[in-house]
PDB file of N, H, CA, C and O in Angstrom:
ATOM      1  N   UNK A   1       1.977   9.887  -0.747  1.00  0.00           N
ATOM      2  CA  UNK A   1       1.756   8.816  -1.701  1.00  0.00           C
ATOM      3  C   UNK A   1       2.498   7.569  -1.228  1.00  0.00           C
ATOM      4  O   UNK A   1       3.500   7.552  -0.513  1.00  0.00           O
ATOM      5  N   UNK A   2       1.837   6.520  -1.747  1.00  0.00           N
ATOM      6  H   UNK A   2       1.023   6.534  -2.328  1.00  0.00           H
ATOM      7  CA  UNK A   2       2.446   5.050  -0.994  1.00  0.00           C
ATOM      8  C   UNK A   2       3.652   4.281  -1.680  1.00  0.00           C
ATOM      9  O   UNK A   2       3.498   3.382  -2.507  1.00  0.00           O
ATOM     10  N   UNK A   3       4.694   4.686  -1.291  1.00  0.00           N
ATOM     11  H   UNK A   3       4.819   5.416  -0.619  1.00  0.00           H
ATOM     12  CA  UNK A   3       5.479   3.906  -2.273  1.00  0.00           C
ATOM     13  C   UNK A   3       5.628   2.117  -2.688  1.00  0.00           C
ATOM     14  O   UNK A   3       6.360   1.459  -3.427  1.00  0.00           O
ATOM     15  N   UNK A   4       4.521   1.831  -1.774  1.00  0.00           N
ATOM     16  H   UNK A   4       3.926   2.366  -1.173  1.00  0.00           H
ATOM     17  CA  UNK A   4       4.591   0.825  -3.028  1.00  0.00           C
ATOM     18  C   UNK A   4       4.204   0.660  -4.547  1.00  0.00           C
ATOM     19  O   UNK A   4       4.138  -0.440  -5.094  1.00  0.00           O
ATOM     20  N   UNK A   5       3.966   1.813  -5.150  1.00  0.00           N
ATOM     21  H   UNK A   5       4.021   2.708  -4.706  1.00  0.00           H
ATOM     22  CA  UNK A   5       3.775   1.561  -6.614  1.00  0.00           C
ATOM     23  C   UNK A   5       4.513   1.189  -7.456  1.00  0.00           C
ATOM     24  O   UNK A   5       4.331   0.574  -8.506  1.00  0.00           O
ATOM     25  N   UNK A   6       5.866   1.803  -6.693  1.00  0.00           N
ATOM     26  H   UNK A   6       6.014   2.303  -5.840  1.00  0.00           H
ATOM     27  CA  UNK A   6       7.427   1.418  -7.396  1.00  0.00           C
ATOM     28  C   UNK A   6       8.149   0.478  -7.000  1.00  0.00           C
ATOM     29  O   UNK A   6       9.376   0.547  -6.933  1.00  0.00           O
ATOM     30  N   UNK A   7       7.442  -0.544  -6.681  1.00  0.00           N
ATOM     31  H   UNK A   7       6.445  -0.601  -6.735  1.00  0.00           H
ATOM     32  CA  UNK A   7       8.156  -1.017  -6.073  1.00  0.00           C
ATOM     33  C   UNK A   7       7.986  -3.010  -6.711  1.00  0.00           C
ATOM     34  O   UNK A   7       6.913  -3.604  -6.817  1.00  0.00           O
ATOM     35  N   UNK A   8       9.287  -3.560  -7.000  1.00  0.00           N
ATOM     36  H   UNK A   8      10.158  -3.078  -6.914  1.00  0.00           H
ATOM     37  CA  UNK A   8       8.625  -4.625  -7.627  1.00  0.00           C
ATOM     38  C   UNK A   8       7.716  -6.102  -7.345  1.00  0.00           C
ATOM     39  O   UNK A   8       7.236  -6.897  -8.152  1.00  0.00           O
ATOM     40  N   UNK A   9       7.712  -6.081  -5.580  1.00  0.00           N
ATOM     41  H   UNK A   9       8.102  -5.435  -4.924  1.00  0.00           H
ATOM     42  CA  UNK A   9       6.622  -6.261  -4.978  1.00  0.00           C
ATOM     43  C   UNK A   9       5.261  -6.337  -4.798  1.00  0.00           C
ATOM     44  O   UNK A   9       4.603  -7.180  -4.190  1.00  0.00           O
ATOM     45  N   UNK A  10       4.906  -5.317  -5.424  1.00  0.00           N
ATOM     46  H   UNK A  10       5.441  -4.632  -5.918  1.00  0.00           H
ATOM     47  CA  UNK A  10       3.630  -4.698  -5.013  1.00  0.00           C
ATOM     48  C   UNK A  10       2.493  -5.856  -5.464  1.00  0.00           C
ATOM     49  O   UNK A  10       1.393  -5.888  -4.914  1.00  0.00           O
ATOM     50  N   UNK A  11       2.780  -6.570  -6.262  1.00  0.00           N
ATOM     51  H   UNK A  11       3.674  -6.544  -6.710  1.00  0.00           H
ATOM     52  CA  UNK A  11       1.343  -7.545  -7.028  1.00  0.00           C
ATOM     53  C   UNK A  11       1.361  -8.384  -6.068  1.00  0.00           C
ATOM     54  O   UNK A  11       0.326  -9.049  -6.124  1.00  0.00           O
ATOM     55  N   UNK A  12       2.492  -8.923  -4.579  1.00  0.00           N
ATOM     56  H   UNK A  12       3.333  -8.383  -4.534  1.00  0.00           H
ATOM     57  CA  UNK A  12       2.751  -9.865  -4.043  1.00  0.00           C
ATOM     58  C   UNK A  12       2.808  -9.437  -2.367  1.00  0.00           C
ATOM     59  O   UNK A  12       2.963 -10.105  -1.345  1.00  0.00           O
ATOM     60  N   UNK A  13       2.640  -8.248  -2.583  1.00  0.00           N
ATOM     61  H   UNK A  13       2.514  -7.705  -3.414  1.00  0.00           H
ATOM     62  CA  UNK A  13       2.940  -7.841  -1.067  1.00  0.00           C
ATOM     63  C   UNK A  13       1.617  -7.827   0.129  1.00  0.00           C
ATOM     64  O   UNK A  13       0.508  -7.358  -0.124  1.00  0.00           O
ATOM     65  N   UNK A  14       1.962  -8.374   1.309  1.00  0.00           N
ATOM     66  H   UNK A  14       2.863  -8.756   1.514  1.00  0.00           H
ATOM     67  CA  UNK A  14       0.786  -8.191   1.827  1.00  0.00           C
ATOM     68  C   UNK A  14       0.290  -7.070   2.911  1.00  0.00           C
ATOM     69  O   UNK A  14      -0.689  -6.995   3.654  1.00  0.00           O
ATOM     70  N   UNK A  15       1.554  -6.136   2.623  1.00  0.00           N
ATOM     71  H   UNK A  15       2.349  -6.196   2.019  1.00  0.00           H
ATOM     72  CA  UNK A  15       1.255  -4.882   3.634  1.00  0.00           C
ATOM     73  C   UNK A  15       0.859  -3.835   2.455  1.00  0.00           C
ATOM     74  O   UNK A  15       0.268  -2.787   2.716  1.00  0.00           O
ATOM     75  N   UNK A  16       1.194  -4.168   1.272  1.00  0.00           N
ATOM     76  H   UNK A  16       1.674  -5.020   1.060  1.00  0.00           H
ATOM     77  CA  UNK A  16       0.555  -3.474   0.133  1.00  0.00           C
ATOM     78  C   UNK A  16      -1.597  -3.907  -0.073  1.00  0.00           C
ATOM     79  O   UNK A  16      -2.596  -3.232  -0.322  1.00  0.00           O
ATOM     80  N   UNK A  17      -1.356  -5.123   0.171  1.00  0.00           N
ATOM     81  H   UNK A  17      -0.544  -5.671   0.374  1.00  0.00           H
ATOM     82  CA  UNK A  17      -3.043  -5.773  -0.236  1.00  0.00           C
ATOM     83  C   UNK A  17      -3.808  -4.602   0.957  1.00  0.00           C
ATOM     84  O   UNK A  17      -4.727  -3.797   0.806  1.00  0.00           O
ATOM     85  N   UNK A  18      -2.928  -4.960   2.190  1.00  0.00           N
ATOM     86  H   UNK A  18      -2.181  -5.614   2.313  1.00  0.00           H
ATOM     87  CA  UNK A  18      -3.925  -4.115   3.460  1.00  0.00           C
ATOM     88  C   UNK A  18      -4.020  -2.881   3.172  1.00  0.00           C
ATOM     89  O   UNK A  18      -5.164  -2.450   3.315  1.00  0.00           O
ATOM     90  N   UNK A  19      -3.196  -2.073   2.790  1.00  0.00           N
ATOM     91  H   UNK A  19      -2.267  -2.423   2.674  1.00  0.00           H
ATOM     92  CA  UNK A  19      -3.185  -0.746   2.682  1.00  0.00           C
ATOM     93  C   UNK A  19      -4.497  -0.529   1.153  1.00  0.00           C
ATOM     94  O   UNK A  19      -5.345   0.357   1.253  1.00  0.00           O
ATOM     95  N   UNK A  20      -4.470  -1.163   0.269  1.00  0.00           N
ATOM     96  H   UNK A  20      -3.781  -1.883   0.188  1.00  0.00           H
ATOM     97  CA  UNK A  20      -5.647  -1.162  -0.472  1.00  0.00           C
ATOM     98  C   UNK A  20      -6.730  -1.676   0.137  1.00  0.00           C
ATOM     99  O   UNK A  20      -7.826  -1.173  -0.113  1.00  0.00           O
ATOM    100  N   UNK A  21      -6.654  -2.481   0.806  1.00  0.00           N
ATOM    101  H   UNK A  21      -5.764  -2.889   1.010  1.00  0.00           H
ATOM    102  CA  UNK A  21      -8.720  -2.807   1.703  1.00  0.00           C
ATOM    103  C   UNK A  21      -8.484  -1.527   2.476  1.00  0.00           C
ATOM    104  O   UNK A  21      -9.578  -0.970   2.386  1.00  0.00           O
ATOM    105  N   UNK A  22      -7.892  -0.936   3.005  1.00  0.00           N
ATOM    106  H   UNK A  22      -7.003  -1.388   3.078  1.00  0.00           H
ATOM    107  CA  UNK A  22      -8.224  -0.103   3.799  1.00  0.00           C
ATOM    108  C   UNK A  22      -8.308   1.434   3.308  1.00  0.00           C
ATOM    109  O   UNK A  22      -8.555   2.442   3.969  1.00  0.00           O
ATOM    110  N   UNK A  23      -8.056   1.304   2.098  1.00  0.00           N
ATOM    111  H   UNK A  23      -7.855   0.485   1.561  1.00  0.00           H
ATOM    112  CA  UNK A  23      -8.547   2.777   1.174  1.00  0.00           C
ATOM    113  C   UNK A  23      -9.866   2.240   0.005  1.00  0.00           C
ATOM    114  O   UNK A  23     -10.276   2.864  -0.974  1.00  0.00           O
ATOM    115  N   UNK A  24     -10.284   0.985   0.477  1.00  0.00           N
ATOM    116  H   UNK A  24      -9.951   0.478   1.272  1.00  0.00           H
ATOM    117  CA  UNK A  24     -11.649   0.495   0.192  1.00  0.00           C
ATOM    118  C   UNK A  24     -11.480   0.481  -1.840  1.00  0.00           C
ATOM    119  O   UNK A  24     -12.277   0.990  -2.628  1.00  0.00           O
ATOM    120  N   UNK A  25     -10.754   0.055  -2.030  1.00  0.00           N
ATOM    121  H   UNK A  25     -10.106  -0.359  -1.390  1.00  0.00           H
ATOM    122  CA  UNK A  25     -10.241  -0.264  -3.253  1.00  0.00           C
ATOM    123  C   UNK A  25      -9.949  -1.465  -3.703  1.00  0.00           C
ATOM    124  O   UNK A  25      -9.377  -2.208  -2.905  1.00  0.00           O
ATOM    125  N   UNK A  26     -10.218  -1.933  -4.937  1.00  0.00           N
ATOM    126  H   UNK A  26     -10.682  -1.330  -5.585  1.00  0.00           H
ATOM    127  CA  UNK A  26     -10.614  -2.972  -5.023  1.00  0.00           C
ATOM    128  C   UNK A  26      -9.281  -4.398  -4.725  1.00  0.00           C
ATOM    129  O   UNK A  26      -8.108  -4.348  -5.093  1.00  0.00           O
ATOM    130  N   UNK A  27      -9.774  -5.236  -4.175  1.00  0.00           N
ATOM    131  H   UNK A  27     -10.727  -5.277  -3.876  1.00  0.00           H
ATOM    132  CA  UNK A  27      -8.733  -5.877  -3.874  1.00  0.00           C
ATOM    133  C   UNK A  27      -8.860  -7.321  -4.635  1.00  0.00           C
ATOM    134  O   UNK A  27      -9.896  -7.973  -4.505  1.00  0.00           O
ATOM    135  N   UNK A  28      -7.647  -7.855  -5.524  1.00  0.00           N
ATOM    136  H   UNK A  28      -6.805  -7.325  -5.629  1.00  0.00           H
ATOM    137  CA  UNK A  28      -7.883  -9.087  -5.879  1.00  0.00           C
ATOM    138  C   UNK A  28      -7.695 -10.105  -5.067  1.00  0.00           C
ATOM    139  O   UNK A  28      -7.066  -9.917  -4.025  1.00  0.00           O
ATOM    140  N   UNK A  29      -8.320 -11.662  -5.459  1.00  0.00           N
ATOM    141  H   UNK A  29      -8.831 -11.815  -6.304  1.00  0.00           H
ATOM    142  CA  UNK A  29      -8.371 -12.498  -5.163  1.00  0.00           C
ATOM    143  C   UNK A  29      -6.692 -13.962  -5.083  1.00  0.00           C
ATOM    144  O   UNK A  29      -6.610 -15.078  -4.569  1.00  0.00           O
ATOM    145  N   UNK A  30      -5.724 -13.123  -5.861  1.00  0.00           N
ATOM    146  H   UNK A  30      -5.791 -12.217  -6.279  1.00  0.00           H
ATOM    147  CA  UNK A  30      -4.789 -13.329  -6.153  1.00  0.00           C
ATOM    148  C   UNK A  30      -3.827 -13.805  -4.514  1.00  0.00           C
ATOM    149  O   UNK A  30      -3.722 -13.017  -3.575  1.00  0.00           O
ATOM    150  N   UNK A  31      -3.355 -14.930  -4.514  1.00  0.00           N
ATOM    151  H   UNK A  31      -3.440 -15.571  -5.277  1.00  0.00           H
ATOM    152  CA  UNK A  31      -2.316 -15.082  -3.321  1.00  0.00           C
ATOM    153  C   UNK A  31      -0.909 -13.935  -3.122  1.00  0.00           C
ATOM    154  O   UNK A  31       0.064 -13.749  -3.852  1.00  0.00           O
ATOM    155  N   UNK A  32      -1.215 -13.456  -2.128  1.00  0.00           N
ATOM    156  H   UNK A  32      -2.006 -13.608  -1.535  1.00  0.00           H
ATOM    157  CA  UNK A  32       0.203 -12.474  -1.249  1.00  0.00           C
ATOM    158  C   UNK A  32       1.002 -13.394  -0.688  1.00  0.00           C
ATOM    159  O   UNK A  32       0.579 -14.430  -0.177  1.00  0.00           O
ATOM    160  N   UNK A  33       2.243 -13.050  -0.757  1.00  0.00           N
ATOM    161  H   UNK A  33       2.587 -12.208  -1.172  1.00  0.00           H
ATOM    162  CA  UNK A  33       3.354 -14.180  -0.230  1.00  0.00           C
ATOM    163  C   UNK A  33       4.176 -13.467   0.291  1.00  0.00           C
ATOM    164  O   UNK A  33       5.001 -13.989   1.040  1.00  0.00           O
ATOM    165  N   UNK A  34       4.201 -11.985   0.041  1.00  0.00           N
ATOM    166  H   UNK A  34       3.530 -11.561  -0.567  1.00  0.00           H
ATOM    167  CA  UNK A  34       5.769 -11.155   0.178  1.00  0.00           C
ATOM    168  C   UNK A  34       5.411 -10.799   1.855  1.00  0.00           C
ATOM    169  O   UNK A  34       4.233 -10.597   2.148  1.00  0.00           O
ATOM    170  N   UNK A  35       6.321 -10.742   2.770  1.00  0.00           N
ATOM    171  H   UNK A  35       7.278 -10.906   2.531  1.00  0.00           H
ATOM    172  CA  UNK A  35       6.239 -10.123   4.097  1.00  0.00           C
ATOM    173  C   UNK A  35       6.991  -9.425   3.909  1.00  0.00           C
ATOM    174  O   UNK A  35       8.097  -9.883   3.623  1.00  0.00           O
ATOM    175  N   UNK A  36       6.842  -8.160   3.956  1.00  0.00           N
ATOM    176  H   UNK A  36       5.943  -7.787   4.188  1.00  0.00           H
ATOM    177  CA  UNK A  36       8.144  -7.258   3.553  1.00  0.00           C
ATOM    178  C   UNK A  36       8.603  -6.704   5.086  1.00  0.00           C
ATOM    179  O   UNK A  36       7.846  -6.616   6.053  1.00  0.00           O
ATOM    180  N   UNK A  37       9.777  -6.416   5.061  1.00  0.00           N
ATOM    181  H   UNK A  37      10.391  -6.487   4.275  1.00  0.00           H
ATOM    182  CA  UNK A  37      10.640  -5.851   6.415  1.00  0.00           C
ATOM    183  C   UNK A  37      10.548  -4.703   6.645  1.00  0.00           C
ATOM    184  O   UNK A  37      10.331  -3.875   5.761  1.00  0.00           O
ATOM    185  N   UNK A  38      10.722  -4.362   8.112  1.00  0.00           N
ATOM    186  H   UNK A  38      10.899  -5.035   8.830  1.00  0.00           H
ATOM    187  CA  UNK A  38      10.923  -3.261   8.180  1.00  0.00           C
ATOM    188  C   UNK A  38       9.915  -1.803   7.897  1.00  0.00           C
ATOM    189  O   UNK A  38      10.451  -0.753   7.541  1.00  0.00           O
ATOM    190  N   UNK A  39       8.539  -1.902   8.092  1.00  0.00           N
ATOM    191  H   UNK A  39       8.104  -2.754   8.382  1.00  0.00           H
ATOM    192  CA  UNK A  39       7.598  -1.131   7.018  1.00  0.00           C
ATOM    193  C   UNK A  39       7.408   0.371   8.469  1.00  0.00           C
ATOM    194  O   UNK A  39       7.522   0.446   9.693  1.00  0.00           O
ATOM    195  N   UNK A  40       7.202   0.933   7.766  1.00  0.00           N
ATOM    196  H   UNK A  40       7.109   0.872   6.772  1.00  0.00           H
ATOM    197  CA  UNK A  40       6.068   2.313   8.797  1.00  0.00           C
ATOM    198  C   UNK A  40       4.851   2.773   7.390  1.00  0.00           C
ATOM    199  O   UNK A  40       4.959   3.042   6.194  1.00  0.00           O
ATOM    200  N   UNK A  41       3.917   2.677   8.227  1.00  0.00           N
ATOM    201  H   UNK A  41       3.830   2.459   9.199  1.00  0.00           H
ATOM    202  CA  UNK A  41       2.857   3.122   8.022  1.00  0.00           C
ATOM    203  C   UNK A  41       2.427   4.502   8.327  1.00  0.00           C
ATOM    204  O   UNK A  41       2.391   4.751   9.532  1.00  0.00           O
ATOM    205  N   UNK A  42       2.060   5.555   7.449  1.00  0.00           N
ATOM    206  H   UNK A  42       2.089   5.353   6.470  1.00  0.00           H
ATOM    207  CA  UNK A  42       1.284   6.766   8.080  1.00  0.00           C
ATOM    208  C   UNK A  42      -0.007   6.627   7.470  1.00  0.00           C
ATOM    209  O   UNK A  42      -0.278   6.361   6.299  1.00  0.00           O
ATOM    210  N   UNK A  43      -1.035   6.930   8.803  1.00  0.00           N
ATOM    211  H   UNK A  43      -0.815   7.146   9.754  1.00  0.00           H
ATOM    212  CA  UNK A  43      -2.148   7.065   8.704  1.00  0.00           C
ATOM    213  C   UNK A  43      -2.271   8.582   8.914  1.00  0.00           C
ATOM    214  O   UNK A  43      -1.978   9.269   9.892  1.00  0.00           O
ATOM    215  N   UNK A  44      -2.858   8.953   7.554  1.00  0.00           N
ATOM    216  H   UNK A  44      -3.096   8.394   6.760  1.00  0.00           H
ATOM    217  CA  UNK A  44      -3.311  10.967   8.286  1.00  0.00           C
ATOM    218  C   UNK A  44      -4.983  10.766   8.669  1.00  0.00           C
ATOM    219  O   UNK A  44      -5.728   9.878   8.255  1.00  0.00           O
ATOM    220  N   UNK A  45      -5.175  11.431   9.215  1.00  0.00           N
ATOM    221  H   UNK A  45      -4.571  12.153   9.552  1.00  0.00           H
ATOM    222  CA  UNK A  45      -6.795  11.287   9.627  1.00  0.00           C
ATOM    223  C   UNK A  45      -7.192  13.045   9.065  1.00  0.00           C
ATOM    224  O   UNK A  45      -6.466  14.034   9.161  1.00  0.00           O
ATOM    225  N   UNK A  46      -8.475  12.953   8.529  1.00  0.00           N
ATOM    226  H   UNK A  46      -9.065  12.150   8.451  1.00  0.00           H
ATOM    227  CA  UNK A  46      -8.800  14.102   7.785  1.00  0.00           C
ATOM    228  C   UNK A  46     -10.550  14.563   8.107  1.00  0.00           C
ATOM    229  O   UNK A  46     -11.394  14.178   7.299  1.00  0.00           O
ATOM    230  N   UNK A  47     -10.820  15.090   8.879  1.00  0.00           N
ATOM    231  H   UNK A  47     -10.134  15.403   9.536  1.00  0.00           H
ATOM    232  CA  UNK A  47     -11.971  15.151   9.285  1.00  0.00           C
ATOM    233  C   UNK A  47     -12.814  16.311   8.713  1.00  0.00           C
ATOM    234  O   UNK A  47     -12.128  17.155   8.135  1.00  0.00           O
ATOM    235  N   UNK A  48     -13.683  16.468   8.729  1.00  0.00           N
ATOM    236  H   UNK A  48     -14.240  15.783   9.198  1.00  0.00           H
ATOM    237  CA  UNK A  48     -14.950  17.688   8.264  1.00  0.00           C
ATOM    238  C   UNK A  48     -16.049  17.484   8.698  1.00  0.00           C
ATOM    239  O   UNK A  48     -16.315  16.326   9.019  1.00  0.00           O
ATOM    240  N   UNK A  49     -16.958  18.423   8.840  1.00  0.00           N
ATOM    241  H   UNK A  49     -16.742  19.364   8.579  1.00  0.00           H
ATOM    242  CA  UNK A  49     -18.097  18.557   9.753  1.00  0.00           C
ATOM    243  C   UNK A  49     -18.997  17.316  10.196  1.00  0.00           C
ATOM    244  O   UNK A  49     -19.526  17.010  11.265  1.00  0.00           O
ATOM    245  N   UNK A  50     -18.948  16.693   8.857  1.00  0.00           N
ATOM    246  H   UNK A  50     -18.518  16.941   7.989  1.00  0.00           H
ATOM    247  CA  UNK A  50     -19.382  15.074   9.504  1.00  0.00           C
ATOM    248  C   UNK A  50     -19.495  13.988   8.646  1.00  0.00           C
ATOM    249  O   UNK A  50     -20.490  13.461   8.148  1.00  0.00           O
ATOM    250  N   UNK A  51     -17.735  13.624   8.516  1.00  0.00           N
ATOM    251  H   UNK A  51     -16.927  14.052   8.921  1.00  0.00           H
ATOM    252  CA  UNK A  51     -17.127  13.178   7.711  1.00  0.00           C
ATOM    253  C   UNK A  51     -16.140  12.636   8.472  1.00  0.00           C
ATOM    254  O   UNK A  51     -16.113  13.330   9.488  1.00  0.00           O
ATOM    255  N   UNK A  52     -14.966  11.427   8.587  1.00  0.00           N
ATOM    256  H   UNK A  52     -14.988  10.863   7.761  1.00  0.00           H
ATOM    257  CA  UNK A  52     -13.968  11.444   9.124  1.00  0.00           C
ATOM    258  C   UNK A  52     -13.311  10.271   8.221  1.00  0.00           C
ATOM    259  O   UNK A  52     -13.754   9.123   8.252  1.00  0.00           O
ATOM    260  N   UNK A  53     -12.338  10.620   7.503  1.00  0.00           N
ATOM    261  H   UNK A  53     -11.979  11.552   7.478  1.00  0.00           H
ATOM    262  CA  UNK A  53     -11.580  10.221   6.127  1.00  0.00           C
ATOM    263  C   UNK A  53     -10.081   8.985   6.792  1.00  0.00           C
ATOM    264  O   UNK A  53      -9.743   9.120   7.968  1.00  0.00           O
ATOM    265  N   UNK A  54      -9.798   8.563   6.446  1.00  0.00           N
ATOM    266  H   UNK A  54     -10.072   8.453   5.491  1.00  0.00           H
ATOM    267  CA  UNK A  54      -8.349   7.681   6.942  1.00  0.00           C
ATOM    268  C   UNK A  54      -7.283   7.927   5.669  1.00  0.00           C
ATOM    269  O   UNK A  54      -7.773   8.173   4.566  1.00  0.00           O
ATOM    270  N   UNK A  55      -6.026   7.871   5.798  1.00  0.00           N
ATOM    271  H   UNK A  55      -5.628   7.671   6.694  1.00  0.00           H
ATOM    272  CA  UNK A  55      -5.415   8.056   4.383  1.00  0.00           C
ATOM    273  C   UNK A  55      -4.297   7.207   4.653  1.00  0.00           C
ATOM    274  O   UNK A  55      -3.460   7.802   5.330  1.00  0.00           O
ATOM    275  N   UNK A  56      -3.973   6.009   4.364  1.00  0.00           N
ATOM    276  H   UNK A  56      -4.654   5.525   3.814  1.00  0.00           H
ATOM    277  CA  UNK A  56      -2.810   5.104   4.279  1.00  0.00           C
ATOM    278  C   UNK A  56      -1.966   5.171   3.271  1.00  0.00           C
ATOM    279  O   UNK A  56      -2.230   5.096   2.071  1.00  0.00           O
ATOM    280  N   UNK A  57      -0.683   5.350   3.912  1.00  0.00           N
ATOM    281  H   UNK A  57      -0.468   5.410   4.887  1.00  0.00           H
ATOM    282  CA  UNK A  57      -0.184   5.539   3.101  1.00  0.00           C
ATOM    283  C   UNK A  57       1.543   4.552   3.467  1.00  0.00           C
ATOM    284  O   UNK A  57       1.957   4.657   4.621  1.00  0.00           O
ATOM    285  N   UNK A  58       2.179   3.905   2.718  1.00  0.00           N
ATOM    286  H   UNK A  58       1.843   3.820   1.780  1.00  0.00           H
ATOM    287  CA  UNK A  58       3.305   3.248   3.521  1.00  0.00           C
ATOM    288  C   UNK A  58       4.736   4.188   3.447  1.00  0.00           C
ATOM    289  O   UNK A  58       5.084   4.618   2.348  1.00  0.00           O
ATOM    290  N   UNK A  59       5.151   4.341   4.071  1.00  0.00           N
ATOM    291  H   UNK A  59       4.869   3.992   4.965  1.00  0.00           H
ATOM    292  CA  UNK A  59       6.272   5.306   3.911  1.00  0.00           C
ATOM    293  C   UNK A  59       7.903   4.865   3.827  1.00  0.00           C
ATOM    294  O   UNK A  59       8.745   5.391   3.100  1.00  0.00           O
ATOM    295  N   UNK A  60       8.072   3.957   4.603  1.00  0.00           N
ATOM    296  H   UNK A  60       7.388   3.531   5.194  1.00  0.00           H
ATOM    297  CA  UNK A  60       9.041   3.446   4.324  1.00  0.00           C
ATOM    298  C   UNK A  60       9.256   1.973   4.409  1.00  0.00           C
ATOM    299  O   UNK A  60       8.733   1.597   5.459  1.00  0.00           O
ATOM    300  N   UNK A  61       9.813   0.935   3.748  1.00  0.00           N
ATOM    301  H   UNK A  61      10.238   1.240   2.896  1.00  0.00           H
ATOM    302  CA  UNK A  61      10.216  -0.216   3.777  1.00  0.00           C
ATOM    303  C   UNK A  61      11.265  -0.811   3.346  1.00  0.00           C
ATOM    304  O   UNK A  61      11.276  -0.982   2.127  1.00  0.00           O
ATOM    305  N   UNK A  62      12.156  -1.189   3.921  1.00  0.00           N
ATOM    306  H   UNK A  62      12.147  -1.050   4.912  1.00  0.00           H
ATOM    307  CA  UNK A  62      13.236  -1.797   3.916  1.00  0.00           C
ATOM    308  C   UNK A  62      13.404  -2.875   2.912  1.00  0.00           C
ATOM    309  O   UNK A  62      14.444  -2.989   2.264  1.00  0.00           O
ATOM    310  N   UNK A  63      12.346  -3.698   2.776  1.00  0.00           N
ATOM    311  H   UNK A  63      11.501  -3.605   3.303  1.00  0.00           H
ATOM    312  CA  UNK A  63      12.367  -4.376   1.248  1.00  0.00           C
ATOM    313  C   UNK A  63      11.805  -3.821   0.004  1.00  0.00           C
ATOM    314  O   UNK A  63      11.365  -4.531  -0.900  1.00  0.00           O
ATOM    315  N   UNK A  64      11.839  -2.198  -0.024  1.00  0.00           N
ATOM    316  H   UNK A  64      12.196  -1.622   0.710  1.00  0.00           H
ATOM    317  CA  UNK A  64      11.864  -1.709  -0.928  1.00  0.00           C
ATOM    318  C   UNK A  64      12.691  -2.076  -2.544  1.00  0.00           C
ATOM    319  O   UNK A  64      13.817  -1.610  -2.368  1.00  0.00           O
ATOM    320  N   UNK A  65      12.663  -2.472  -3.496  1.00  0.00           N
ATOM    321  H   UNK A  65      11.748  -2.850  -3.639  1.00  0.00           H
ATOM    322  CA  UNK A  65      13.369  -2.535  -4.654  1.00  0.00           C
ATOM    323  C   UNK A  65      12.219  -1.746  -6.010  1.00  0.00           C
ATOM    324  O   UNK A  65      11.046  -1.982  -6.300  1.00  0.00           O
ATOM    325  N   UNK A  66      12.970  -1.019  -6.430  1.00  0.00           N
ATOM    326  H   UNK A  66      13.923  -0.828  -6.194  1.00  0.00           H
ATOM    327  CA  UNK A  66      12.315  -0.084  -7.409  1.00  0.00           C
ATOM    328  C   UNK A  66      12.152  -0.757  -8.552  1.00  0.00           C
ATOM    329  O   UNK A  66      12.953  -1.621  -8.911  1.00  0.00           O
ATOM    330  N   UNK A  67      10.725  -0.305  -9.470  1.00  0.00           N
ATOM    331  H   UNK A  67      10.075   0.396  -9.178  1.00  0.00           H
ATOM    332  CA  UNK A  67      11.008  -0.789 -10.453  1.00  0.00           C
ATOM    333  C   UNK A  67       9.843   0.505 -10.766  1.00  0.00           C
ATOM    334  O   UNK A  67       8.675   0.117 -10.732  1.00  0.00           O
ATOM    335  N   UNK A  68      10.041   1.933 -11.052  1.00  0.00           N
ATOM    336  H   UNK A  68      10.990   2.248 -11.079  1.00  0.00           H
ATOM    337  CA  UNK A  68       8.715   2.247 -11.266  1.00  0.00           C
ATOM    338  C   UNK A  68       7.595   2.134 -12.354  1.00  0.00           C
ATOM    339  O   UNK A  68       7.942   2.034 -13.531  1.00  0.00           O
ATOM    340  N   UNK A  69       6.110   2.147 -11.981  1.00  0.00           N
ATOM    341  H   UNK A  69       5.827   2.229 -11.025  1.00  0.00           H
ATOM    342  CA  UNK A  69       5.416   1.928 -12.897  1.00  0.00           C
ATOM    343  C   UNK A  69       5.278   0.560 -13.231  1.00  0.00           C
ATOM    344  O   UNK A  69       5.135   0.217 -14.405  1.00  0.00           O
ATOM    345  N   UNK A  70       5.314  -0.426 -12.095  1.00  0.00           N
ATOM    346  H   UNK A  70       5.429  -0.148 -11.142  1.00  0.00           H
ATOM    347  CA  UNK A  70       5.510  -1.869 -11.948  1.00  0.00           C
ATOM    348  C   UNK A  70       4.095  -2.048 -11.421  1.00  0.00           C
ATOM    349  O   UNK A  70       3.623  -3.184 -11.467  1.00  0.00           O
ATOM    350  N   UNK A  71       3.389  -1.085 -10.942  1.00  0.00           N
ATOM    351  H   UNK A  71       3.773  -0.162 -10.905  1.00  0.00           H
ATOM    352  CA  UNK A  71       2.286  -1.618 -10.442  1.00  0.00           C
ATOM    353  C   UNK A  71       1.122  -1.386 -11.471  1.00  0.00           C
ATOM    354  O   UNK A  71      -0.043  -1.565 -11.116  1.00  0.00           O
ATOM    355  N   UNK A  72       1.458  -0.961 -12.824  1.00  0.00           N
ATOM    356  H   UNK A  72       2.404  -0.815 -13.112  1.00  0.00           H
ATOM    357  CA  UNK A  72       0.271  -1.064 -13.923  1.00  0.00           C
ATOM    358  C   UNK A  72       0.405  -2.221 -14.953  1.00  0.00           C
ATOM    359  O   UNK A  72      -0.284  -2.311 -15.969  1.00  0.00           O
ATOM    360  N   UNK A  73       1.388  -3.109 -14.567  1.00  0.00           N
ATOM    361  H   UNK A  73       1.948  -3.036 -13.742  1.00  0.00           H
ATOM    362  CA  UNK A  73       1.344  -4.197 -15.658  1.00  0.00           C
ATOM    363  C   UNK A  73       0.551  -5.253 -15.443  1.00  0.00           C
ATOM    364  O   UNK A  73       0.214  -5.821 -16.482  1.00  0.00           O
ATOM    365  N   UNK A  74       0.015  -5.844 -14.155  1.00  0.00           N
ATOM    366  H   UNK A  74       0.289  -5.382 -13.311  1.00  0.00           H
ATOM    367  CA  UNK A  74      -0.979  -6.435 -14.249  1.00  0.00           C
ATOM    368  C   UNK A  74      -2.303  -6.101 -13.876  1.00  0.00           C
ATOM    369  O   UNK A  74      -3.220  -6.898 -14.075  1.00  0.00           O
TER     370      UNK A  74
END
């Protein structure tokens, strides 16, 4: 799971916006400003007979600050 959900960033972040276009989810029109530090990314790749899935997920970031359940208020 991506921790940016908890994180009080997330409405502003732009390694958060990418990681949603790239799980093809809807993305707003809203300006990103945050460059956050320090990030790793895991991509798992998940394949089946003829199917091949991507799963982003951010794992760690250094401008992490918690706030959970910050990413359902707007």
């Amino acid at each position: 799971m991506c921790i940016c959900i908890n994180c009080v960033h997330v409405h502003t972040c732009i390694t958060y916006a990418l990681i949603k276009k790239q799980h093809v989810k809807f993305v707003d029109n809203k300006i990103k400003n945050f460059m956050p530090n320090d990030t790793i990314i895991e991509i798992n790749i998940k394949s089946s007979k003829d199917r091949i899935n991507f799963d982003w997920d951010l794992k760690e970031c250094s401008s992490f600050t918690e706030k959970p359940g910050y990413w359902l208020t707007l």
